[in-house]
Each structure stands twice: as structure tokens, then as C-alpha cells.
DRENDOVO-802532 format. One record per residue: residue in one letter; residue number from 1; x, y, z of N, C-alpha, C in turn. Coordinates in nm, 4 decimals, m for minus. Each point is the difference from the previous one (the first is absolute). Example, Ala and Ser with C-alpha at 12.3 -4.5 7.8 and 13.67 -1.06 7.14 Angstrom:
2
resn A	resi 1	nX 1.3190	nY m0.5690	nZ 0.7800	caX m0.0890	caY 0.1190	caZ 0.0000	cX 0.0900	cY 0.1200	cZ 0.0000
resn S	resi 2	nX m0.0350	nY 0.1050	nZ m0.0720	caX 0.0820	caY 0.1190	caZ 0.0060	cX m0.0770	cY 0.1090	cZ 0.0730
This chain:
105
resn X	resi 1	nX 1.2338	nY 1.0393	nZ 5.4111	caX 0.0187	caY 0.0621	caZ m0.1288	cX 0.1186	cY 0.0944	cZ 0.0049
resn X	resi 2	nX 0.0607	nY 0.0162	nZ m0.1304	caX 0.0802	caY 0.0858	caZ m0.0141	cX m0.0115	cY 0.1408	cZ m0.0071
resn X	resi 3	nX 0.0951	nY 0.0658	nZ 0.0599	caX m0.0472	caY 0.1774	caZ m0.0323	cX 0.0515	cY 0.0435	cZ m0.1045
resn X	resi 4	nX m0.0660	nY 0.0461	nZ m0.0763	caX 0.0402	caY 0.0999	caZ m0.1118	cX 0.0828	cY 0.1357	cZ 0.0122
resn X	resi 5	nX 0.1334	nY 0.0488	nZ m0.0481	caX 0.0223	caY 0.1188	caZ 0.0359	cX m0.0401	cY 0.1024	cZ m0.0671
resn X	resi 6	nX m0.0735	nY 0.0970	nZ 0.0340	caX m0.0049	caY 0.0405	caZ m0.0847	cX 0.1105	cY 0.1925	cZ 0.0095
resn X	resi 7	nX m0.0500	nY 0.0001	nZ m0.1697	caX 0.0952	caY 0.1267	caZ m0.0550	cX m0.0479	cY 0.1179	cZ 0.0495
resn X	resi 8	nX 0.1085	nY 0.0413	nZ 0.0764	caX m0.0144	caY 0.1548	caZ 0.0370	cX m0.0317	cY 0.1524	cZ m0.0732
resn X	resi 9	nX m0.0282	nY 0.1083	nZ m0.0233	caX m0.0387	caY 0.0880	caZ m0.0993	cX 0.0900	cY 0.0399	cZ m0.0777
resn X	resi 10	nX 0.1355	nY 0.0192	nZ 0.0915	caX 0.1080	caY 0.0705	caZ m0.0002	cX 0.0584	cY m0.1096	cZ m0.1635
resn X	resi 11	nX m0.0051	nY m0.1447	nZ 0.0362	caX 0.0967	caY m0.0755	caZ m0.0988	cX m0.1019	cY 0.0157	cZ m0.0671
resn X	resi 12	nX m0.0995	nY m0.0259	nZ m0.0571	caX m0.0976	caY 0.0330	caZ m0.1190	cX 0.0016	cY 0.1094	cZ m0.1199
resn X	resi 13	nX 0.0331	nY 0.1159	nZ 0.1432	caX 0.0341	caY 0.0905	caZ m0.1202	cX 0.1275	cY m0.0146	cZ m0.0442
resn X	resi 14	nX 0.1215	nY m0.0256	nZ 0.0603	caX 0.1167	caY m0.0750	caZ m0.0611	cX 0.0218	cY m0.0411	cZ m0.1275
resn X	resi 15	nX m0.0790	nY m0.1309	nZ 0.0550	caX m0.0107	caY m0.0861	caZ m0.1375	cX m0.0755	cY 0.0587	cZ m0.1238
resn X	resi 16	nX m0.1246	nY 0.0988	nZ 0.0540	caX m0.0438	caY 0.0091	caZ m0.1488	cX 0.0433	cY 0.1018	cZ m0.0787
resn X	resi 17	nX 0.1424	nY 0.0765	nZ 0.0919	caX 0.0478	caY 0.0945	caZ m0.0879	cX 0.1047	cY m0.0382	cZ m0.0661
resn X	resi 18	nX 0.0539	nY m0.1122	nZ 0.0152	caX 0.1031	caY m0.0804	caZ m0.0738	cX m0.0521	cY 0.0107	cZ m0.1402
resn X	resi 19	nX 0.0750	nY 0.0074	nZ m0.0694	caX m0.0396	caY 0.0224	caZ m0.1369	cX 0.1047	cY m0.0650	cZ m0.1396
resn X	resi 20	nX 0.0299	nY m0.1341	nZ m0.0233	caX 0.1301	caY m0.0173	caZ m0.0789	cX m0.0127	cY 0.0835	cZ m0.1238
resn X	resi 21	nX 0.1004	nY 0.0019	nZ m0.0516	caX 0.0296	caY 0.0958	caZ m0.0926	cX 0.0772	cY m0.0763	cZ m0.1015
resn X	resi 22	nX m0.1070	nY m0.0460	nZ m0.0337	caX 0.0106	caY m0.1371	caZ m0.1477	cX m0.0841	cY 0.0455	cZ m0.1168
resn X	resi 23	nX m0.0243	nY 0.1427	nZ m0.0333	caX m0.0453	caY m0.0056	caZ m0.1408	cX 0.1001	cY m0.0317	cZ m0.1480
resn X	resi 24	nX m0.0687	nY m0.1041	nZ m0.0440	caX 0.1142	caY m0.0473	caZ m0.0894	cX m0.0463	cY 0.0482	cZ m0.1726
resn X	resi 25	nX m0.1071	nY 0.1290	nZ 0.0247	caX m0.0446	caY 0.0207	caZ m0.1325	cX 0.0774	cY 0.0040	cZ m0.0694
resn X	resi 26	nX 0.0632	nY 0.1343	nZ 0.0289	caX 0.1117	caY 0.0293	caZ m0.1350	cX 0.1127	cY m0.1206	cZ m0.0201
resn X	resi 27	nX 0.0742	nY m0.0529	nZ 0.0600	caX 0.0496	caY m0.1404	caZ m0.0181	cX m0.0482	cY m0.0936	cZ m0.0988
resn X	resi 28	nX m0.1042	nY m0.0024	nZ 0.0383	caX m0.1030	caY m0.1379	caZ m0.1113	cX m0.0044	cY 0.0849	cZ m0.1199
resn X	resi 29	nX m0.0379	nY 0.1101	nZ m0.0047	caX m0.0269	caY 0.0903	caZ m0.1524	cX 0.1327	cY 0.0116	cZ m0.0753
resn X	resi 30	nX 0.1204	nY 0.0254	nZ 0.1108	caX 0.1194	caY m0.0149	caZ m0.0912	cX 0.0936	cY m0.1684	cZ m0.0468
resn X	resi 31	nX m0.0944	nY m0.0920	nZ 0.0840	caX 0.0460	caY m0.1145	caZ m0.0598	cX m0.0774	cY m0.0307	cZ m0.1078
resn X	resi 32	nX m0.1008	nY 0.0512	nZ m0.0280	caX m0.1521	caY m0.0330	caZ m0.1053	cX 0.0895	cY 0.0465	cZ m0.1288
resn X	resi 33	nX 0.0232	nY 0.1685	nZ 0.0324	caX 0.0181	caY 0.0546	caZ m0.0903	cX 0.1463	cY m0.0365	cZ m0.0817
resn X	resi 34	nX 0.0933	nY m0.0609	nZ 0.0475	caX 0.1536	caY m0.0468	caZ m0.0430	cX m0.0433	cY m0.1092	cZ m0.0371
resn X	resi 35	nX m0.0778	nY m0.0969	nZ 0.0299	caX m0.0605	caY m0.1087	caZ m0.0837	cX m0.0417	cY 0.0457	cZ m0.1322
resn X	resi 36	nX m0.1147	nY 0.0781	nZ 0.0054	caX m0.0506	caY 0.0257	caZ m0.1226	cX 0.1104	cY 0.0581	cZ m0.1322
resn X	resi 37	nX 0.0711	nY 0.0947	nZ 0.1111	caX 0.1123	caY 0.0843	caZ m0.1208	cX 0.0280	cY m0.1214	cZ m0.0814
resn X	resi 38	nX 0.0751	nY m0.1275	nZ 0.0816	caX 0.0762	caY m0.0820	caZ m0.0535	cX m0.1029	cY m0.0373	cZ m0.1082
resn X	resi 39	nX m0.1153	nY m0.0491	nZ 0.0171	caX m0.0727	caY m0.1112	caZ m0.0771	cX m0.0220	cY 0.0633	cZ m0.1306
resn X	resi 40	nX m0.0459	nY 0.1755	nZ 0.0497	caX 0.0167	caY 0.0462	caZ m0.1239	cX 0.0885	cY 0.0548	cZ m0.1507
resn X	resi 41	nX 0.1205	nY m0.0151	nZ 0.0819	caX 0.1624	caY 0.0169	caZ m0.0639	cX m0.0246	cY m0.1448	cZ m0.0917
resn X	resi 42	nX m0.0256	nY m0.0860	nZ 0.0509	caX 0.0168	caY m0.1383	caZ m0.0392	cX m0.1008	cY 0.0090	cZ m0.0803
resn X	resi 43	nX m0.1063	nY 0.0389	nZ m0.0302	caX m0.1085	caY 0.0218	caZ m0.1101	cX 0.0459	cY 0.0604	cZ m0.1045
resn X	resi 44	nX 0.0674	nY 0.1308	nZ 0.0291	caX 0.0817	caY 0.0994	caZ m0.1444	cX m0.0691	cY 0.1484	cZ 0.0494
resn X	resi 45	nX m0.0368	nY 0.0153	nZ 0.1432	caX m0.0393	caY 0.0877	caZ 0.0029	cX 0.0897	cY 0.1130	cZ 0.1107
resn X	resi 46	nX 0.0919	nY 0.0574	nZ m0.0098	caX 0.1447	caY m0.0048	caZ 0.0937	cX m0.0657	cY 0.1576	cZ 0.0423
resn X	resi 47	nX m0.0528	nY 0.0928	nZ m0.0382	caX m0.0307	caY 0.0952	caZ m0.0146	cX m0.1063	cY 0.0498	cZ 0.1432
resn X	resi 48	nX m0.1503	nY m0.1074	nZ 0.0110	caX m0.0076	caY 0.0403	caZ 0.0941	cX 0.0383	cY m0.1313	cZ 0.1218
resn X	resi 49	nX 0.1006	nY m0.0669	nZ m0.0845	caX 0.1133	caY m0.0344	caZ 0.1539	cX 0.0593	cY 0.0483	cZ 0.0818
resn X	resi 50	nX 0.0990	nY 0.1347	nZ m0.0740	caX 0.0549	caY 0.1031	caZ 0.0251	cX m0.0418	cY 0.0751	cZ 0.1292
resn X	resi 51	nX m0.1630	nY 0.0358	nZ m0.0490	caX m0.0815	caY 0.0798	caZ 0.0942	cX m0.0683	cY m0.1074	cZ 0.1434
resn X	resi 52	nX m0.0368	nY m0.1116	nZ m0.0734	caX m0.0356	caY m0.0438	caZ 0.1553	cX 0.1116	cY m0.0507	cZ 0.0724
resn X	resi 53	nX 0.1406	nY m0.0444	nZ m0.0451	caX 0.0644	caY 0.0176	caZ 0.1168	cX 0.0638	cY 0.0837	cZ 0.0539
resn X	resi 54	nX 0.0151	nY 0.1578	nZ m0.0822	caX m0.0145	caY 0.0857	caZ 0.0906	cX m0.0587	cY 0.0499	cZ 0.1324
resn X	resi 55	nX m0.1576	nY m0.0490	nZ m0.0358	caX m0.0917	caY 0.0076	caZ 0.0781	cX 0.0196	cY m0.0764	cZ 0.1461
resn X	resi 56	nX 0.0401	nY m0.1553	nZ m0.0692	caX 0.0229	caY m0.0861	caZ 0.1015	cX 0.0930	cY 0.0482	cZ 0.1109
resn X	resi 57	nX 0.1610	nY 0.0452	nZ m0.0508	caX 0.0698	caY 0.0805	caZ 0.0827	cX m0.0584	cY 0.1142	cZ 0.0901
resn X	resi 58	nX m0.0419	nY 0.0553	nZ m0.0182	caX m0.0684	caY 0.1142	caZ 0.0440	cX m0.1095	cY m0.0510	cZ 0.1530
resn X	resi 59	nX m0.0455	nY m0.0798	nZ m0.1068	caX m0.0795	caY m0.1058	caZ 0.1432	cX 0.0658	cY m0.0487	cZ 0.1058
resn X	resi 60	nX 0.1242	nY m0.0615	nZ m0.0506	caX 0.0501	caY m0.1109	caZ 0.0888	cX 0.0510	cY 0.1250	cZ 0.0994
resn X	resi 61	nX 0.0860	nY 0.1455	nZ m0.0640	caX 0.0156	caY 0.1127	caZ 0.1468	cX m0.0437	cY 0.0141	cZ 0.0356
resn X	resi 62	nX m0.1359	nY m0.0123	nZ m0.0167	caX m0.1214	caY 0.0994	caZ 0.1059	cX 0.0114	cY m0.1664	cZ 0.0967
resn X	resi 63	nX m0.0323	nY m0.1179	nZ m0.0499	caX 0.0235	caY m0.1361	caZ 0.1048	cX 0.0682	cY 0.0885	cZ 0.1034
resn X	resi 64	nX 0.1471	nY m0.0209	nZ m0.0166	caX 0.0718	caY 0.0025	caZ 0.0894	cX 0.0128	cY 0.0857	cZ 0.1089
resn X	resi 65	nX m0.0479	nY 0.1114	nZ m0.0913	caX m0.0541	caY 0.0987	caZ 0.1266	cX m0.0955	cY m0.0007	cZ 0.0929
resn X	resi 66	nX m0.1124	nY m0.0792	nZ m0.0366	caX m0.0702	caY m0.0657	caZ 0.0885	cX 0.0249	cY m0.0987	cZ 0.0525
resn X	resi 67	nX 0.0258	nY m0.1064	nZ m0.0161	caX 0.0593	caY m0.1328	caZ 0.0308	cX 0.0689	cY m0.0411	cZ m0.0387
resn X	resi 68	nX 0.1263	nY m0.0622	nZ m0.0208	caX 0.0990	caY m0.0330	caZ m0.0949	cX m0.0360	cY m0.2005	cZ 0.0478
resn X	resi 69	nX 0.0163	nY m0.0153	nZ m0.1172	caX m0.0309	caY m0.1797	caZ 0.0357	cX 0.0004	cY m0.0886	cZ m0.1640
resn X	resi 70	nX 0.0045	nY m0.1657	nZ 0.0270	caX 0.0647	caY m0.0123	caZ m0.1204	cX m0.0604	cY 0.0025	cZ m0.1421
resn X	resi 71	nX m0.1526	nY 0.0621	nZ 0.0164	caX m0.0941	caY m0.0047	caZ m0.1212	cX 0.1027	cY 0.1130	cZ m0.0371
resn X	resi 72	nX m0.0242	nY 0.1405	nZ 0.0392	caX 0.0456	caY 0.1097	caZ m0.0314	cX 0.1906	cY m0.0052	cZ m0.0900
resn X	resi 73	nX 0.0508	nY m0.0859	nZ 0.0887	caX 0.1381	caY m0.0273	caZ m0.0705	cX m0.0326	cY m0.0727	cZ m0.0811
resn X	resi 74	nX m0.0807	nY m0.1381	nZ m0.0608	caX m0.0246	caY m0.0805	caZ m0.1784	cX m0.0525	cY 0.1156	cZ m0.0517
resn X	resi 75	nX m0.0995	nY 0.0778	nZ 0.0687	caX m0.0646	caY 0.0871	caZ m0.0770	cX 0.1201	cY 0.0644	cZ m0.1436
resn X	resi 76	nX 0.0921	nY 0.1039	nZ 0.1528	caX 0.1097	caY 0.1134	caZ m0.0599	cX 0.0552	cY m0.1165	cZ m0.1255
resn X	resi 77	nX 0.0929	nY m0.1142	nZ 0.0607	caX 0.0882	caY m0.1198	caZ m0.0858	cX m0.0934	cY 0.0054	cZ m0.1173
resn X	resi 78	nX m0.1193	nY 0.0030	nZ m0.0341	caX m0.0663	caY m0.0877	caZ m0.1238	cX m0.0572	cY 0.1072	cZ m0.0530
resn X	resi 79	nX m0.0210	nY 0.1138	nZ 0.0502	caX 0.0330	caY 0.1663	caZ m0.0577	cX 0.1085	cY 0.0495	cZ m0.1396
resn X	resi 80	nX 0.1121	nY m0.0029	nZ 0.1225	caX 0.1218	caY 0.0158	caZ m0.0474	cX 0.0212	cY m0.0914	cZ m0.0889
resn X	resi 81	nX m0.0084	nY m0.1070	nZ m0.0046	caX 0.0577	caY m0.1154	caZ m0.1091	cX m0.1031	cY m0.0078	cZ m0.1500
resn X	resi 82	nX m0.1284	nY 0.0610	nZ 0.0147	caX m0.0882	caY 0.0248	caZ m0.0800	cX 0.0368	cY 0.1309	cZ m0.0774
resn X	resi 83	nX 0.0248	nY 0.1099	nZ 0.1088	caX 0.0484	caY 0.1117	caZ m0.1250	cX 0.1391	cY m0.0128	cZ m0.0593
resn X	resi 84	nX 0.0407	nY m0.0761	nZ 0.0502	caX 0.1575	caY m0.0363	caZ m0.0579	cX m0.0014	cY m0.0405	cZ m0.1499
resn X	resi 85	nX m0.0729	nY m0.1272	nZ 0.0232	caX m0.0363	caY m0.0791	caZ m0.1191	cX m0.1347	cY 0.0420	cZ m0.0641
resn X	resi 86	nX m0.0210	nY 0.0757	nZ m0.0045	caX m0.1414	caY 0.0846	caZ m0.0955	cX 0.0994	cY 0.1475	cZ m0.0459
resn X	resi 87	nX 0.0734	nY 0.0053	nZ 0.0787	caX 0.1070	caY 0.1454	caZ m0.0685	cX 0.0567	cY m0.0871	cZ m0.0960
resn X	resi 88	nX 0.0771	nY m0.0793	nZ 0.0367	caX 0.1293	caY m0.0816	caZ m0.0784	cX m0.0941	cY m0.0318	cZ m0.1674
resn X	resi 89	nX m0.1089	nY m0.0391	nZ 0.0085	caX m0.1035	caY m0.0694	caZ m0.0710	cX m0.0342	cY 0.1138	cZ m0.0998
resn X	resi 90	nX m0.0164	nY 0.1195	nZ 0.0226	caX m0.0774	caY 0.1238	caZ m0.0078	cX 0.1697	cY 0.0168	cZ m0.1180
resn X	resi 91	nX 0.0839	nY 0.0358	nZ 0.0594	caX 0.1293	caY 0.0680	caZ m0.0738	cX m0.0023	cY m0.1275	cZ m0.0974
resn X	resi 92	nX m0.0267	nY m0.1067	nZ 0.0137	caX 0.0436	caY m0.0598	caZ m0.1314	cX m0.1252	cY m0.0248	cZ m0.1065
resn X	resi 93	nX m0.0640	nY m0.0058	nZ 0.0628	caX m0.1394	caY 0.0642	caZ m0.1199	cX 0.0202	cY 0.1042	cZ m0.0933
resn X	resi 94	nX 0.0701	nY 0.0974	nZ 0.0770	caX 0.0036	caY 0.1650	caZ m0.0714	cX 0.1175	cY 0.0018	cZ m0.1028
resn X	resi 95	nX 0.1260	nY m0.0684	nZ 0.0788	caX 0.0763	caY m0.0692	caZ m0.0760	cX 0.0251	cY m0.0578	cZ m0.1495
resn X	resi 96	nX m0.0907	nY m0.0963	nZ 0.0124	caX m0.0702	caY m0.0926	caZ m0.0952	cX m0.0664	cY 0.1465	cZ m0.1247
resn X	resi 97	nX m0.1088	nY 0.0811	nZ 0.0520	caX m0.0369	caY 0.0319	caZ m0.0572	cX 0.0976	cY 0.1064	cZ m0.1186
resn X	resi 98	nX 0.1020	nY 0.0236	nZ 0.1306	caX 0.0385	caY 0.1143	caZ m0.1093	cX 0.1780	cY m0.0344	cZ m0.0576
resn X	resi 99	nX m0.0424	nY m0.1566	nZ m0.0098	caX 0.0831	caY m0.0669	caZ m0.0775	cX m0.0364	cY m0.0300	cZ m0.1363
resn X	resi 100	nX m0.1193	nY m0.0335	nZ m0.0150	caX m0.0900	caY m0.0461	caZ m0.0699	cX m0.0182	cY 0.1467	cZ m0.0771
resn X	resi 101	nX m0.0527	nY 0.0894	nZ 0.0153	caX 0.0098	caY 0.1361	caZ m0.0352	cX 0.0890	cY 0.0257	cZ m0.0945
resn X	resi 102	nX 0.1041	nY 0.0095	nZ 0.0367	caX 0.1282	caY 0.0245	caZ m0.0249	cX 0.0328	cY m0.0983	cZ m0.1179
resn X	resi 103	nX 0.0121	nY m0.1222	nZ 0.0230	caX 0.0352	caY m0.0619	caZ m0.1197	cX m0.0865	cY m0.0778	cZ m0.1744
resn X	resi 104	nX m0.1629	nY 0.0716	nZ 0.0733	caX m0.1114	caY m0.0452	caZ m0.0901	cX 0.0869	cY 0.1148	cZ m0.0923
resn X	resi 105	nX 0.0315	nY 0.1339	nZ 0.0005	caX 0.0523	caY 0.0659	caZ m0.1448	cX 0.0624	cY m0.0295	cZ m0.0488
């Protein structure tokens, strides 16, 4: 029969203090949340687009400070491109409105 080797105390505790450092919460929350901005810009609702991809940004820094990896970067990208286009969306609403304003007298 074969001998088994076995593990010494010393590598045990080794190994079980290894610890990766893969929390990808905030990452996933700021890719969730730059999704949603978008979907909701695209509804007519740009307002709290505005705010959740603020939010999303905000998330995706704290990512990076913990882990930087590529959820955390779509996260920031689909952030940023959400408050872009929910601002852009937002000014021409207001736009609109106080065009309309203006020339109903």
C-alpha cells in the first residue's frame, strides 16, 4: 500500500490563513445600479437616474479600494454613461418645459 503524507501543523495554519480578497459587493451593486439608472432614463424617469448613478459611482470607489477588478470598472463605465445621459435627458426636459412656457403667452 501506499503512504499517505500527511500535513504538518505548521502548513495548516498557513493555508488557513490565506484569505483571497475577492469581495465583489460593491462592484456588483455598482454594475446593478448603472443598469438600472439607464433603464430608468429610458422609461422618462432621468431624475432618479441622476441619483442612482451617482450612487453607482460612489460604489464602484469604494470597489477599487478594496479590490479593483472588471465588475467594479462596467460598474464605474455604466455609472458614468447613465448620469451622462439622464443629465443630458434631464436639461432637455426642463428645456422643453420652459420653452413651452414661454411661448403658450
Amino acid at each position: 500500500m501506499a503512504k499517505v503524507k500527511s500535513i504538518s501543523k505548521k502548513s495548516k495554519k498557513s493555508i488557513s490563513k490565506v484569505k483571497p480578497n475577492t469581495a465583489n459587493g460593491m462592484g456588483v451593486s455598482s454594475l446593478v445600479l448603472g443598469i438600472i439608472s439607464l433603464f430608468l432614463t429610458v422609461l422618462g424617469i432621468p431624475i432618479i437616474g441622476i441619483i442612482l448613478g451617482i450612487l453607482g459611482i460612489i460604489f464602484s470607489k469604494k470597489q477599487k479600494k478594496i479590490f479593483p477588478n472588471g465588475i467594479q470598472q462596467a460598474g464605474y463605465i455604466t455609472s458614468i454613461v447613465s448620469l451622462v445621459i439622464s443629465s443630458i435627458y434631464s436639461v432637455f426636459i426642463i428645456l422643453i418645459i420652459l420653452i413651452s412656457v414661454l411661448f403658450i403667452k
